[in-house]
N, C-alpha and C positions, 0 to 999 in steps of 0.2 A: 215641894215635890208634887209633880203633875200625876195623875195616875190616866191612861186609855186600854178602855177593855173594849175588844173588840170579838160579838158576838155572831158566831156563825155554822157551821156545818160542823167545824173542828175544836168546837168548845172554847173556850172562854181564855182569850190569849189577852193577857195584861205587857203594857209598855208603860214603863215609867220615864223620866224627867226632870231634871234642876235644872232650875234657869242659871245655877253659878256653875252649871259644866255642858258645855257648849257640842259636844259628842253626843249628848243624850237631846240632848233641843234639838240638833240638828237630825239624830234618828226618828225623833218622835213625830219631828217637823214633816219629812220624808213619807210617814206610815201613813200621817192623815192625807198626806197629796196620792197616796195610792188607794187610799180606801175613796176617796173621795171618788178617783178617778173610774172606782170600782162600780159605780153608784151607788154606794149604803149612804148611809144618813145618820151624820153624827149630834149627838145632844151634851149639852154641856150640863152638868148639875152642879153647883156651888158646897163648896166645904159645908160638910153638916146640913145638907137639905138633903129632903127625902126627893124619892126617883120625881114624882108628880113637880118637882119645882122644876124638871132637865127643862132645857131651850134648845130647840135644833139653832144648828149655827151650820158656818159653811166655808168657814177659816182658821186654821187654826191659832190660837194662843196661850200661851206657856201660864198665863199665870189662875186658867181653871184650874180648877181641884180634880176632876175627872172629866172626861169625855167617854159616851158609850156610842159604839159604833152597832148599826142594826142595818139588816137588809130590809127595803119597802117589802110591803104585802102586795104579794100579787091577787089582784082581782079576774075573775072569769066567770 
C-alpha cells in the first residue's frame, strides 16, 4: 500500500494505492501527472525513514511507501 499526501492551501489530502488493484494505481498514477504538471515538487521517503531520508523524484512509482507533495518557495 502506496500512501501520497499532498500538501497545500486546502490541508493535507492523502491518496492511497495497491499495486494488486489497478483503479487505485491508475488514480494515484493520474494525481502525480497533475501535481506534477501543477509544479510542486514531490519527495519520495522509504517505509520507516524519517522525513530527512525523502528524495525528490519526478515520476511516479507504485512501490514507495509515501510520496509528499510540496509547492517550491518563492523567493523575492
Amino acid at each position: 500500500m502506496g500512501t501520497m499526501r499532498i500538501l497545500d492551501h486546502t490541508g493535507d489530502t492523502v491518496v492511497t494505492w495497491s499495486v494488486q488493484d489497478a483503479a487505485t494505481l491508475e488514480r494515484a498514477e493520474a494525481i502525480f501527472e497533475q501535481q506534477l504538471l501543477a509544479k510542486k515538487m514531490a519527495f519520495a521517503r522509504p517505509e520507516g525513514a524519517l522525513a530527512d531520508a525523502a528524495e525528490r523524484i519526478y515520476a511516479f512509482s507504485p512501490d514507495v511507501a509515501e510520496i509528499i507533495w510540496v509547492r517550491p518557495i518563492q523567493g523575492g
